[in-house]
PDB file as gemmi writes it, atoms N, CA and C in Angstrom:
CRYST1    1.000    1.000    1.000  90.00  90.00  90.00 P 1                      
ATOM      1  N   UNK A   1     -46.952 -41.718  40.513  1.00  0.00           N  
ATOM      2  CA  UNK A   1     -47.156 -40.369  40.047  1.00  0.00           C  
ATOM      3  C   UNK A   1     -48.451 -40.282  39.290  1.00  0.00           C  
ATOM      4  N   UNK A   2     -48.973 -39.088  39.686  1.00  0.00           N  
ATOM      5  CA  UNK A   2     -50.256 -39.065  39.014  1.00  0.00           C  
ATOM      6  C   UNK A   2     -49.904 -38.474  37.373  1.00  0.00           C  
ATOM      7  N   UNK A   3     -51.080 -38.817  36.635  1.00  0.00           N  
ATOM      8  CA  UNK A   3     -50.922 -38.477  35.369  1.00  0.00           C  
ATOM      9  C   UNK A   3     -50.489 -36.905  35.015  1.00  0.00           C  
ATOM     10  N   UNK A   4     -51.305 -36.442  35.621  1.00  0.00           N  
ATOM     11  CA  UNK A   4     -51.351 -34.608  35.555  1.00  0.00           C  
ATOM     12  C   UNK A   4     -49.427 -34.053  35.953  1.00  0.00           C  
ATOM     13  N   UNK A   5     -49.254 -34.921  36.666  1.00  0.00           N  
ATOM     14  CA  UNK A   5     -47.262 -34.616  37.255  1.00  0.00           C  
ATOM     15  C   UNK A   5     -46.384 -35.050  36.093  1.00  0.00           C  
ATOM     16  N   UNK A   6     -47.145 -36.267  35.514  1.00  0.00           N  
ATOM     17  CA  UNK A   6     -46.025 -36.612  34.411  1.00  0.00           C  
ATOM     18  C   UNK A   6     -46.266 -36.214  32.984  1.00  0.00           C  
ATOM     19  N   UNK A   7     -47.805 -35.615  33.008  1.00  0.00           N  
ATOM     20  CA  UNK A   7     -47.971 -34.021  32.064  1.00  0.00           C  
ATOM     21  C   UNK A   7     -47.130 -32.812  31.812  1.00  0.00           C  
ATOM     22  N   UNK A   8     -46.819 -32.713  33.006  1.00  0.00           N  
ATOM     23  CA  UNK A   8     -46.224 -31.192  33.579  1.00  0.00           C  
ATOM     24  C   UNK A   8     -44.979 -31.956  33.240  1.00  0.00           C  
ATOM     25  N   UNK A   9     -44.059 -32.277  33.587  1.00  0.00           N  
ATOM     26  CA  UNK A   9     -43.027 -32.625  33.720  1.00  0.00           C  
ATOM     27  C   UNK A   9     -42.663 -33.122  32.133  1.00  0.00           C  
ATOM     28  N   UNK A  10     -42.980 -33.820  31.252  1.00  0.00           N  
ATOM     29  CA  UNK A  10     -43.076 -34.015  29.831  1.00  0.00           C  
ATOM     30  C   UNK A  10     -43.165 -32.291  28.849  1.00  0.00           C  
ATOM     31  N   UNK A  11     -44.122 -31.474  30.062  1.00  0.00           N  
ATOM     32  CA  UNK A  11     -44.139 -30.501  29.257  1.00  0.00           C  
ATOM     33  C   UNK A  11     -43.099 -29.544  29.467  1.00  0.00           C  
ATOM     34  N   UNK A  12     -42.645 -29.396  30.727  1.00  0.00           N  
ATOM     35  CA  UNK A  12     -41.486 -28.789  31.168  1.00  0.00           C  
ATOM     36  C   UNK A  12     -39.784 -29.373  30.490  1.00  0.00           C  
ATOM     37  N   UNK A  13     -40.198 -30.563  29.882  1.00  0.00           N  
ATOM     38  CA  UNK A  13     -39.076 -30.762  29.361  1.00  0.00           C  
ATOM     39  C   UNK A  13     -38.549 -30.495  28.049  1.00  0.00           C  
ATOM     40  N   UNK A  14     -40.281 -30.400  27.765  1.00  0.00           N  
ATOM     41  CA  UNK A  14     -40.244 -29.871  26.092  1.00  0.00           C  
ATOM     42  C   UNK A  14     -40.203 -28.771  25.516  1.00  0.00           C  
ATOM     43  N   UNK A  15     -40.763 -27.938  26.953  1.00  0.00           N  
ATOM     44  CA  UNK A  15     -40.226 -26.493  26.905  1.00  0.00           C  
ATOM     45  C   UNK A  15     -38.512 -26.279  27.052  1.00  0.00           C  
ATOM     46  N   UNK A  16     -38.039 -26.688  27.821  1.00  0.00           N  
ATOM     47  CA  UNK A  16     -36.351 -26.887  27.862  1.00  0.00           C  
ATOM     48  C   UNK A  16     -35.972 -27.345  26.416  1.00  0.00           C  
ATOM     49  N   UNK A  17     -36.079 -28.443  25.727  1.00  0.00           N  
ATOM     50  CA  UNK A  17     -35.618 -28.974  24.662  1.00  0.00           C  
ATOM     51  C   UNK A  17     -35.844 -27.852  23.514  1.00  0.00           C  
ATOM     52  N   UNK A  18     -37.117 -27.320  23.626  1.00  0.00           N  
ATOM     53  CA  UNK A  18     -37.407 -26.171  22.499  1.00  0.00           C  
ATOM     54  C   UNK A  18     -36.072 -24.974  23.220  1.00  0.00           C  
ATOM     55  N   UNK A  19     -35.759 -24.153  24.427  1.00  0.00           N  
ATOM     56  CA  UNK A  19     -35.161 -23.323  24.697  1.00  0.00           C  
ATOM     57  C   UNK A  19     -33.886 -23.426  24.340  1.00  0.00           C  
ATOM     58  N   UNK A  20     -33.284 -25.047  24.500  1.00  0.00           N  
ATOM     59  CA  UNK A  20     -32.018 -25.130  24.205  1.00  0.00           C  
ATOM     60  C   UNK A  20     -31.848 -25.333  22.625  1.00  0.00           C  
ATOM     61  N   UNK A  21     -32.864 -25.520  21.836  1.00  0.00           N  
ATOM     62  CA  UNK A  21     -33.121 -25.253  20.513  1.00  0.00           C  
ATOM     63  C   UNK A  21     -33.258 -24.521  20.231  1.00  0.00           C  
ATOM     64  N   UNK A  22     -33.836 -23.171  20.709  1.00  0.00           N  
ATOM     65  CA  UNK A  22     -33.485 -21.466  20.658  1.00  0.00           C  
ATOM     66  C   UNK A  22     -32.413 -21.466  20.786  1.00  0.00           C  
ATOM     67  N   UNK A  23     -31.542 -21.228  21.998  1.00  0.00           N  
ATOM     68  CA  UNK A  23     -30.700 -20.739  22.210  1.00  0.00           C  
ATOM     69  C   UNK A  23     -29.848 -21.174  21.132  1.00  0.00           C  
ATOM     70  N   UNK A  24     -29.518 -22.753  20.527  1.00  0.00           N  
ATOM     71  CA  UNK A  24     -27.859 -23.165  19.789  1.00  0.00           C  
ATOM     72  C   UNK A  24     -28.598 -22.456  18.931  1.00  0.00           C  
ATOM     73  N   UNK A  25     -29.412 -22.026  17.863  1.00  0.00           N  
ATOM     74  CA  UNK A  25     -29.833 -21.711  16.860  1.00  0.00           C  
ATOM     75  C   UNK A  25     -29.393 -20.063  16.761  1.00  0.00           C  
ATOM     76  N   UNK A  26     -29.648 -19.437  18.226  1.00  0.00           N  
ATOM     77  CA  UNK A  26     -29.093 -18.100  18.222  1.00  0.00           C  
ATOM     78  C   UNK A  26     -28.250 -17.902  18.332  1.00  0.00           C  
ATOM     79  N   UNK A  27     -27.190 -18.933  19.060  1.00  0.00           N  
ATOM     80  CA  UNK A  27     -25.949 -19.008  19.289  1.00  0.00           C  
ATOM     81  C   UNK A  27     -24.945 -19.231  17.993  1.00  0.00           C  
ATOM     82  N   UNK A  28     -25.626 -20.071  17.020  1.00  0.00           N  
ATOM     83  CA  UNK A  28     -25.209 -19.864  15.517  1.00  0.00           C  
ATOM     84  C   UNK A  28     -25.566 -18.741  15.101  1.00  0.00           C  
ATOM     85  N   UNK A  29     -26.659 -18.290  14.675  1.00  0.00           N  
ATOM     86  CA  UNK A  29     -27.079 -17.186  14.395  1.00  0.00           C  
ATOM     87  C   UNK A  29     -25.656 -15.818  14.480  1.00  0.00           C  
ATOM     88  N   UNK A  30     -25.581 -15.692  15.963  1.00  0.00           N  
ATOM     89  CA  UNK A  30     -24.845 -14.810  16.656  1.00  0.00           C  
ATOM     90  C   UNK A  30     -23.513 -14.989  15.469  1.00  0.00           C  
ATOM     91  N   UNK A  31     -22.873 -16.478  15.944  1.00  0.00           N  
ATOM     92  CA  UNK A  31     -21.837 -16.503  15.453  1.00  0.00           C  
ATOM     93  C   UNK A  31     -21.554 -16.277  13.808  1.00  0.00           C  
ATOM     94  N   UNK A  32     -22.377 -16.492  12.769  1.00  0.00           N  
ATOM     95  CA  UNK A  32     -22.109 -16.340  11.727  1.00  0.00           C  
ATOM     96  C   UNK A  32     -22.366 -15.283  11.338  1.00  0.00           C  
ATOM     97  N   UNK A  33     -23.296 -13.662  12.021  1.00  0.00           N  
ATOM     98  CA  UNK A  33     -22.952 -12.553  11.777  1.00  0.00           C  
ATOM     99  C   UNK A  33     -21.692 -12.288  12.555  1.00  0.00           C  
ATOM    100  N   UNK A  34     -21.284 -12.641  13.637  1.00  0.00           N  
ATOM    101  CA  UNK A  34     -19.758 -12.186  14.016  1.00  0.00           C  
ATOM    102  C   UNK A  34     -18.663 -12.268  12.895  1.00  0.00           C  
ATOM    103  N   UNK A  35     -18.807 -13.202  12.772  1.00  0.00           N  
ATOM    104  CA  UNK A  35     -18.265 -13.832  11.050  1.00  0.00           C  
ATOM    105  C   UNK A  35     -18.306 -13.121   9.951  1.00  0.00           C  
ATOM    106  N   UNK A  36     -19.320 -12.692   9.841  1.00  0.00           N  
ATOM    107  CA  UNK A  36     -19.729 -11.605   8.297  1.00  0.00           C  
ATOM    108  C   UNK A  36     -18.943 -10.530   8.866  1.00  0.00           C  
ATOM    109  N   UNK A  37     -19.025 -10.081  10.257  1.00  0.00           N  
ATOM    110  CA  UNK A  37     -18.964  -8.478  10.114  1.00  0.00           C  
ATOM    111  C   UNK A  37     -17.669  -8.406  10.599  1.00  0.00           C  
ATOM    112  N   UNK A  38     -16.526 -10.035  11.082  1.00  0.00           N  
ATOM    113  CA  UNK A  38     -15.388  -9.793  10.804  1.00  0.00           C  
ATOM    114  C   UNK A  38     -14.517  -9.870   9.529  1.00  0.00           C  
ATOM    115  N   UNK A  39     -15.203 -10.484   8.403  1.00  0.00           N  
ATOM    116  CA  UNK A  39     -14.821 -10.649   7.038  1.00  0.00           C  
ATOM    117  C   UNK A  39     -15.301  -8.776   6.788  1.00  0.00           C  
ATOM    118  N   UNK A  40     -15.871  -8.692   6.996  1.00  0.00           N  
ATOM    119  CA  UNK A  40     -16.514  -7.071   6.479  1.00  0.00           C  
ATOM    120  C   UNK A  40     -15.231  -6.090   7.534  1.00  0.00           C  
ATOM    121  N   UNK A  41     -14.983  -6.267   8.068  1.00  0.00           N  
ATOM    122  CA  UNK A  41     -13.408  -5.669   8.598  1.00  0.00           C  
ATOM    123  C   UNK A  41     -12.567  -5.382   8.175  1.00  0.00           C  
ATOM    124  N   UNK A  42     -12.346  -7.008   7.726  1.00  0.00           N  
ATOM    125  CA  UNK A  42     -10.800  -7.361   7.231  1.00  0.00           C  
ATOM    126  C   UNK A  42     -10.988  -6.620   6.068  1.00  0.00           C  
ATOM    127  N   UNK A  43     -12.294  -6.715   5.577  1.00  0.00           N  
ATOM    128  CA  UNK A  43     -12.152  -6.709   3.845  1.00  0.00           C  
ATOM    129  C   UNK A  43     -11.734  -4.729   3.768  1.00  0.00           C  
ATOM    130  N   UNK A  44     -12.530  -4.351   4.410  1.00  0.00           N  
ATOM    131  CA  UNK A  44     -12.296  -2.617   4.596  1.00  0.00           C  
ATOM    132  C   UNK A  44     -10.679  -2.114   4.994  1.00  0.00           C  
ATOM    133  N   UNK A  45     -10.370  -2.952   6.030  1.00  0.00           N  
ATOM    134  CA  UNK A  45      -9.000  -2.811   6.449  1.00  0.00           C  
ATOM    135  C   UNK A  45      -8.043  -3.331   5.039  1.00  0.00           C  
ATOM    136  N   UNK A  46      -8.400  -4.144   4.251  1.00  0.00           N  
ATOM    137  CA  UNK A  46      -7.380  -4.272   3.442  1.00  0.00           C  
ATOM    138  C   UNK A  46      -7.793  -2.782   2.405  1.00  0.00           C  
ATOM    139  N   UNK A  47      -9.172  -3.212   1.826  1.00  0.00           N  
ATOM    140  CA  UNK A  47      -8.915  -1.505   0.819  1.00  0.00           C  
ATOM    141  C   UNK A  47      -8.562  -0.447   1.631  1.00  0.00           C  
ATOM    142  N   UNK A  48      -8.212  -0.459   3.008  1.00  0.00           N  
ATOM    143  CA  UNK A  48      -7.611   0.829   3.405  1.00  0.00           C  
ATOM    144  C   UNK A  48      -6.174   1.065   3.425  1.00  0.00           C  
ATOM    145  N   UNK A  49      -5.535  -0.408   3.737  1.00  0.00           N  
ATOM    146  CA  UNK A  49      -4.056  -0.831   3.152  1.00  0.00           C  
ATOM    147  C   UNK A  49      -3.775  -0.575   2.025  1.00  0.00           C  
ATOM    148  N   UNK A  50      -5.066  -0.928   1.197  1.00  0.00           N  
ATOM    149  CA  UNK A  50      -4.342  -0.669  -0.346  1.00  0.00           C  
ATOM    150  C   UNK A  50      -4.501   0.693  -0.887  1.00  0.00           C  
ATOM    151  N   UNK A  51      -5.322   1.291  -0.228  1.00  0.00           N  
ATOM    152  CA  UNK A  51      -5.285   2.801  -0.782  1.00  0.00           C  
ATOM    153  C   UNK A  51      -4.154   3.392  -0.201  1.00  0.00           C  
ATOM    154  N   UNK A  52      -3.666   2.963   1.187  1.00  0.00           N  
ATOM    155  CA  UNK A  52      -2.397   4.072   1.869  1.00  0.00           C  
ATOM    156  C   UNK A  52      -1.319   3.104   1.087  1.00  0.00           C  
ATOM    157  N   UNK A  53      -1.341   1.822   0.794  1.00  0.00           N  
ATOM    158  CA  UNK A  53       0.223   2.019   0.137  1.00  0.00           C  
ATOM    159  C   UNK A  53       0.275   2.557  -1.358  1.00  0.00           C  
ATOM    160  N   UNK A  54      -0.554   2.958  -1.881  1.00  0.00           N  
ATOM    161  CA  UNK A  54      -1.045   3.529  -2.912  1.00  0.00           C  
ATOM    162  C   UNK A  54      -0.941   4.848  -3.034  1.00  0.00           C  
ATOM    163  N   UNK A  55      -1.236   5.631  -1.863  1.00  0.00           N  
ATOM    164  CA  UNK A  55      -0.975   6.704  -2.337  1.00  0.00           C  
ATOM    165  C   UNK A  55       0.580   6.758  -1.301  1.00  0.00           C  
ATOM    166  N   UNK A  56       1.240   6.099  -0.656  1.00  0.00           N  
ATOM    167  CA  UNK A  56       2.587   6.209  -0.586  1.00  0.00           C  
ATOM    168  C   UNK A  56       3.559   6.036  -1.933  1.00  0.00           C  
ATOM    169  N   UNK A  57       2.938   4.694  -2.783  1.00  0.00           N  
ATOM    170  CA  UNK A  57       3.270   4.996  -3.708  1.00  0.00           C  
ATOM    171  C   UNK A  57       3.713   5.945  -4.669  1.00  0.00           C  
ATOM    172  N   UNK A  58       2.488   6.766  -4.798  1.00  0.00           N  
ATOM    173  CA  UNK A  58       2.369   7.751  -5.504  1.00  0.00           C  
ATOM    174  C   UNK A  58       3.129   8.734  -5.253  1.00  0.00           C  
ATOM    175  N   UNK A  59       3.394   9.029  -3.797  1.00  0.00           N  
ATOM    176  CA  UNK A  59       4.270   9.986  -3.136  1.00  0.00           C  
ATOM    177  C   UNK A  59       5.566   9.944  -3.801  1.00  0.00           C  
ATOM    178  N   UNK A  60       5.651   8.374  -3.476  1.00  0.00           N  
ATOM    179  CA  UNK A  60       7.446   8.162  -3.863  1.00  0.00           C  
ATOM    180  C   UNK A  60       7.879   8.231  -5.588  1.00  0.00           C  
ATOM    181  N   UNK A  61       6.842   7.756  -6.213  1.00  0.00           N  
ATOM    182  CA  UNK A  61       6.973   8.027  -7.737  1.00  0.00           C  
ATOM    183  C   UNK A  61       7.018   9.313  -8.071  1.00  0.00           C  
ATOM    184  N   UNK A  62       6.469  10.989  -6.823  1.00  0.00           N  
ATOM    185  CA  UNK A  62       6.483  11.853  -7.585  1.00  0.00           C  
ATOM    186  C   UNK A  62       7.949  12.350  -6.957  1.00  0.00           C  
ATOM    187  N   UNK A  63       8.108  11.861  -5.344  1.00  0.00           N  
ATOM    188  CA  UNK A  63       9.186  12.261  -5.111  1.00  0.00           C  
ATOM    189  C   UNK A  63      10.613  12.147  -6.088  1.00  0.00           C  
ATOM    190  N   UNK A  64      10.722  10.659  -6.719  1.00  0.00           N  
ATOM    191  CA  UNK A  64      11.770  10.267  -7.512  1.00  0.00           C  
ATOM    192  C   UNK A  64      11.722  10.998  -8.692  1.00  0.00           C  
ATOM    193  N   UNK A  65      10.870  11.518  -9.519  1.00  0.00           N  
ATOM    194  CA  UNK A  65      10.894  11.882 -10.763  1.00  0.00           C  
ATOM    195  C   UNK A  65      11.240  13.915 -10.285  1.00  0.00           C  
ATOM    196  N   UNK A  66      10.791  13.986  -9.151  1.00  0.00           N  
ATOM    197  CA  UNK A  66      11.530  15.808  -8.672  1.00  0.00           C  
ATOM    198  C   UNK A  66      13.170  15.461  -8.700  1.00  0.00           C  
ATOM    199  N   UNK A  67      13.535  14.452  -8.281  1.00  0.00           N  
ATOM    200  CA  UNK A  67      15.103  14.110  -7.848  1.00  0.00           C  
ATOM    201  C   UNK A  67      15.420  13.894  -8.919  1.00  0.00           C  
ATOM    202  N   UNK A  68      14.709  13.186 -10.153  1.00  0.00           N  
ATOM    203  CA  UNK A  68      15.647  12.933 -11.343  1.00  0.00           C  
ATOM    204  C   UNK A  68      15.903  14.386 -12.072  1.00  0.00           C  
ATOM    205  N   UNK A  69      14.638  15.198 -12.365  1.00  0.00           N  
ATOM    206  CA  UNK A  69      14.655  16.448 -13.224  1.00  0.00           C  
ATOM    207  C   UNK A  69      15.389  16.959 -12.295  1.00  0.00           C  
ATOM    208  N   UNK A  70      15.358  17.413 -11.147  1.00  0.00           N  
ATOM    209  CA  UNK A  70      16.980  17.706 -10.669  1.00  0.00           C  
ATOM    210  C   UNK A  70      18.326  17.339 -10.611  1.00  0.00           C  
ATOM    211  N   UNK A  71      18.439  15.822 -10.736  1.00  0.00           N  
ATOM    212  CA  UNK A  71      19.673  15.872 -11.350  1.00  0.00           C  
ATOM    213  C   UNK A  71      20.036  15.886 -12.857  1.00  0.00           C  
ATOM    214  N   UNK A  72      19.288  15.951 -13.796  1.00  0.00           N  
ATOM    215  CA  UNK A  72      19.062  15.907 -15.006  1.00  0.00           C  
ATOM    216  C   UNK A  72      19.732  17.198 -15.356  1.00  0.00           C  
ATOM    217  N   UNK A  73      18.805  18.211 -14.360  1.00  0.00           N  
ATOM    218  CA  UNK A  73      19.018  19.878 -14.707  1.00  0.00           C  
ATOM    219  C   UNK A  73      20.512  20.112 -13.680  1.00  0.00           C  
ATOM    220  N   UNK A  74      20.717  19.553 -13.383  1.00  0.00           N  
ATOM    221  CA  UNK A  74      22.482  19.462 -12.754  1.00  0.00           C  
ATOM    222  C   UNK A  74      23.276  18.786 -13.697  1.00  0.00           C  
ATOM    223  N   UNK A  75      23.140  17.562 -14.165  1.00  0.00           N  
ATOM    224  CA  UNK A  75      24.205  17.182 -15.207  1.00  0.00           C  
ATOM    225  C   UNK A  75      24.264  18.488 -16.636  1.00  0.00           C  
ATOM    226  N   UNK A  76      23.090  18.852 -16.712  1.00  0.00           N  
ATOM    227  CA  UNK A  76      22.511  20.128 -18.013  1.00  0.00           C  
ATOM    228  C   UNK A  76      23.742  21.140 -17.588  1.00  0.00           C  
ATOM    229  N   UNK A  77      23.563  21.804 -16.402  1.00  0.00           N  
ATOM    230  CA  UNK A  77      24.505  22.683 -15.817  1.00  0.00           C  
ATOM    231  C   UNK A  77      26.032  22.568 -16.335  1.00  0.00           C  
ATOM    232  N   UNK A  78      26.380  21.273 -15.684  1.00  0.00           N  
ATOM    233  CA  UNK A  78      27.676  20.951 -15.709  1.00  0.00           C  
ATOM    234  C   UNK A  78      28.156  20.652 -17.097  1.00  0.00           C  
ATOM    235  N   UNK A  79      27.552  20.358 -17.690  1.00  0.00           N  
ATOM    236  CA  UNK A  79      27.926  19.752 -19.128  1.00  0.00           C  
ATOM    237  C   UNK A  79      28.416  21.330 -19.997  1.00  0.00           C  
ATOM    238  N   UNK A  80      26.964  21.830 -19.561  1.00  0.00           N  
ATOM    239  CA  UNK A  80      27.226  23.357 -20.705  1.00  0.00           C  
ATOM    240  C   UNK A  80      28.532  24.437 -19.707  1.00  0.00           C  
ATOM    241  N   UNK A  81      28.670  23.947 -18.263  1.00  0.00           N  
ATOM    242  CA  UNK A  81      29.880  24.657 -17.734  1.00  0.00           C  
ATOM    243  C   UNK A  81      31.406  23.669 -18.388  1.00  0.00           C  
ATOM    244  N   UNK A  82      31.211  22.582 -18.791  1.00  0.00           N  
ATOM    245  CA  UNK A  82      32.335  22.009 -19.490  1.00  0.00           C  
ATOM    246  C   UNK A  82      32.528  22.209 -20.847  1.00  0.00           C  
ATOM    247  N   UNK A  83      31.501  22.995 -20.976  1.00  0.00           N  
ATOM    248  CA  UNK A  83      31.471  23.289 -22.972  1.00  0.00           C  
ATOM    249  C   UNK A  83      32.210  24.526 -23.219  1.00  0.00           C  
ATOM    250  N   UNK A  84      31.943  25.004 -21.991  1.00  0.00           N  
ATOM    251  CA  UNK A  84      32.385  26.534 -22.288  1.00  0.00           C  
ATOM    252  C   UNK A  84      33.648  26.318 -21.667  1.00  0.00           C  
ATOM    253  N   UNK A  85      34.413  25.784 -20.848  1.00  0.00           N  
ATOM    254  CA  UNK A  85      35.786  25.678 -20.376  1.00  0.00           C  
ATOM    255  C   UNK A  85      36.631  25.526 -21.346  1.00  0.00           C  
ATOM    256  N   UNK A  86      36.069  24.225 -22.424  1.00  0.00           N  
ATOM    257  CA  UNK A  86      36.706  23.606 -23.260  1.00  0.00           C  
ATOM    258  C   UNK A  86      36.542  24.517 -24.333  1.00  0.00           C  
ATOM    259  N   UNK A  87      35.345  25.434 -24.416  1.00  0.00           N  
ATOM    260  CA  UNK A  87      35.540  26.521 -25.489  1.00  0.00           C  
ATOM    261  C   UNK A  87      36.694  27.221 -25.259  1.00  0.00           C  
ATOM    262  N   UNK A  88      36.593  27.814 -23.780  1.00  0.00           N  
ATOM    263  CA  UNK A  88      37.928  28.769 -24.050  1.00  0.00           C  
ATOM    264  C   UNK A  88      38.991  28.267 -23.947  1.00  0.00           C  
ATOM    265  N   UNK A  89      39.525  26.971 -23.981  1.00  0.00           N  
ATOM    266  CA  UNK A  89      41.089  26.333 -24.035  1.00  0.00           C  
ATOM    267  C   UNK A  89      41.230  26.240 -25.080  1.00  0.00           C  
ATOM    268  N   UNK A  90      40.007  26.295 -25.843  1.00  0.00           N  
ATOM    269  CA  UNK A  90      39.930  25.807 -27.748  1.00  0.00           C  
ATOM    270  C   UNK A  90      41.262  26.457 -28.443  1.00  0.00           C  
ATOM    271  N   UNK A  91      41.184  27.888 -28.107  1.00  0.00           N  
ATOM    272  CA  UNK A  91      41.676  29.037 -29.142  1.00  0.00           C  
ATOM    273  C   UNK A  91      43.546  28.809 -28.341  1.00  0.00           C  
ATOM    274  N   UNK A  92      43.710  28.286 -27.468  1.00  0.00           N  
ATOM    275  CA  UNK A  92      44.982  27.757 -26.507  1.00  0.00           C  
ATOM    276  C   UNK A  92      45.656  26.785 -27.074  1.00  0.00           C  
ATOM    277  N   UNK A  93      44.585  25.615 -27.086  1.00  0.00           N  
ATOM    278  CA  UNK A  93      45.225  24.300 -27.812  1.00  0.00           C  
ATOM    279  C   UNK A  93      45.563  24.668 -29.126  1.00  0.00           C  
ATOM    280  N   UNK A  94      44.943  25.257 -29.921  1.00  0.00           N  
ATOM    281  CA  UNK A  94      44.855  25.364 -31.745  1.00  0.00           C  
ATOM    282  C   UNK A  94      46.272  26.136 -32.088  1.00  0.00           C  
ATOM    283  N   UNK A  95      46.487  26.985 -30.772  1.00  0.00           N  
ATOM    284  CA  UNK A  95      47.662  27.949 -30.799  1.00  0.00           C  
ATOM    285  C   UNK A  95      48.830  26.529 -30.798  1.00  0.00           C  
ATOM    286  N   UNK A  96      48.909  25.985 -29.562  1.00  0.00           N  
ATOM    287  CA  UNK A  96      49.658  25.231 -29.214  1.00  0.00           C  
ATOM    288  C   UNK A  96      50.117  23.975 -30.520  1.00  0.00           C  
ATOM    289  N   UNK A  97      49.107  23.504 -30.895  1.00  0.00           N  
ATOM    290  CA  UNK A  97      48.935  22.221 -31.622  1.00  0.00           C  
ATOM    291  C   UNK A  97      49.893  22.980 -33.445  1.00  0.00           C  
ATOM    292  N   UNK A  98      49.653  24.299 -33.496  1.00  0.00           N  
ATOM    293  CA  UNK A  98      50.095  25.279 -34.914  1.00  0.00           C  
ATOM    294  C   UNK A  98      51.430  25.426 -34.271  1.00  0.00           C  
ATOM    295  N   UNK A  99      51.716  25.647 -33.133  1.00  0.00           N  
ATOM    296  CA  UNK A  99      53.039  25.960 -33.071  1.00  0.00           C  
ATOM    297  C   UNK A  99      54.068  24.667 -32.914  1.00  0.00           C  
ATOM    298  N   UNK A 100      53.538  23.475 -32.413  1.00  0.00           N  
ATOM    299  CA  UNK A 100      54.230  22.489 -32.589  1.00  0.00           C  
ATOM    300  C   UNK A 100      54.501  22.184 -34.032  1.00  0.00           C  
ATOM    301  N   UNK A 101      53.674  21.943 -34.978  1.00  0.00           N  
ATOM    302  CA  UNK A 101      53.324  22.014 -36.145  1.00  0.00           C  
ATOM    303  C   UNK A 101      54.471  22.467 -37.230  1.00  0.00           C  
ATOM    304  N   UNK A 102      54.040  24.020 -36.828  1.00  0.00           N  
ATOM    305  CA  UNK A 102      54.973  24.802 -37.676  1.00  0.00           C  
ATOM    306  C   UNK A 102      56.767  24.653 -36.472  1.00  0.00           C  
ATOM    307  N   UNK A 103      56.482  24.830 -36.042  1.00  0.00           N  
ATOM    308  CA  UNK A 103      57.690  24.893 -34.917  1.00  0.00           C  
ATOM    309  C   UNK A 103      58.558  23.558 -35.660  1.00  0.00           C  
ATOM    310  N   UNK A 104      58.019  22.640 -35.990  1.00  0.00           N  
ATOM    311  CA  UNK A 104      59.105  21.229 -36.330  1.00  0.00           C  
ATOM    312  C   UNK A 104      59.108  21.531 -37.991  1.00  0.00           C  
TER     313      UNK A 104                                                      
END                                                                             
């Protein structure tokens, strides 16, 4: 082989060795922004998890506290409808309780 063939051929290889040294370099490259911008995903997808169970949260804390002041204002009801029942048996029993009383 003449000198000038095993020129070319030395240089053609060193052009290959540099390309496949591009390429893994881009091929990392590639891969460690795939990487960032799937951590940059996840990371968005979770503050978006945490804001919706957050404001489900919130839902259910306001829902429960409507259900309590409603039953609150229902036991209120019932209590002052048992005050007044027992008011008017009052003047019944007092009769009853005087006539046993005096009666013996």
């Amino acid at each position: 082989m003449s000198l000038e063939a095993i020129t070319k051929i030395r240089s053609v290889e060193e052009d290959m060795d540099q390309a496949r040294a591009d390429a893994k370099a881009q091929a990392q490259k590639l891969a460690a922004e795939v990487e960032r911008e799937g951590r940059a995903l996840l990371r968005q997808g979770k503050e978006q998890a945490a804001k919706a169970a957050a404001a489900e949260m919130k839902k259910a804390e306001e829902a429960a506290a409507k259900r309590r002041e409603e039953i609150l204002a229902e036991a209120e009801r019932d209590c002052e409808a048992l005050k007044k029942e027992a008011g008017s048996r009052m003047g019944k029993a007092a009769q009853a309780i005087l006539g046993r009383v005096v009666g013996n």
